[in-house]
N, C-alpha and C positions, 0 to 999 in steps of 0.2 A: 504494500500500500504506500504511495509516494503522496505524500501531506505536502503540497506548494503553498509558502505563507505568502503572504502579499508584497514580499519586496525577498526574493531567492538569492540574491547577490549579499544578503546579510549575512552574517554569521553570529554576532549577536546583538540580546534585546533588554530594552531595559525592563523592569518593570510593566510599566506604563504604556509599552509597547506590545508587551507580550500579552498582557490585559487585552488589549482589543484584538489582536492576534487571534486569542480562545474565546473571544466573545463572553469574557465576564469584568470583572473590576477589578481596580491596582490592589483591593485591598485585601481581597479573594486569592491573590496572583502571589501576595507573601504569607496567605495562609499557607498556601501549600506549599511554599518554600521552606517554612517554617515548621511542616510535618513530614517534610522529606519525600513526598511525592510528586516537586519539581525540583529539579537541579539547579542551582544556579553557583554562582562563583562573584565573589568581592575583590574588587582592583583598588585601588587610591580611594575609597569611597563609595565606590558605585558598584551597583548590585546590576550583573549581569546574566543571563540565561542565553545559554548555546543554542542557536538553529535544534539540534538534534536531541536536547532535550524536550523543547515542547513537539517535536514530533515523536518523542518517546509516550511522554504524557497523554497527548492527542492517542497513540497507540492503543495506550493502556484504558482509558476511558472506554474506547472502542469495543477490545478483549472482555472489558467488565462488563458490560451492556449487553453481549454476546452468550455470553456465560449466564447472567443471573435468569433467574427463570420469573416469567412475564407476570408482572405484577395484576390481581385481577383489579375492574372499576371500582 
């Protein structure tokens, strides 16, 4: 499965990037950095996430959704 974000020539994202990227919120975006089920990495200050991490992430959401058995209405 090949996940194309909206700018492929990136390599990485900030936060606040990556947030709209997954189509949820910067604040959502350090939750899960902060539960270990997004990757990211700290430079000088700045909190970055690799391309292939959020297409891990994107992955794994996928495999989970795939897996759990269908919720009834």
């Amino acid at each position: 499965m090949d996940l194309t974000l909206y700018r492929s020539d990136k390599l990485f994202y900030r936060p606040k990037e990556a947030a709209v990227v997954l189509g949820m919120s910067r604040t959502a975006v350090f939750r899960l950095i902060k539960t270990g089920e997004l990757q990211s990495v700290k430079r000088d200050g700045y909190r970055l996430i690799h391309v292939e991490a959020l297409q891990e992430f994107a992955r794994a959401l996928v495999e989970a959704a795939e897996s759990s058995p269908a919720r009834a209405a």
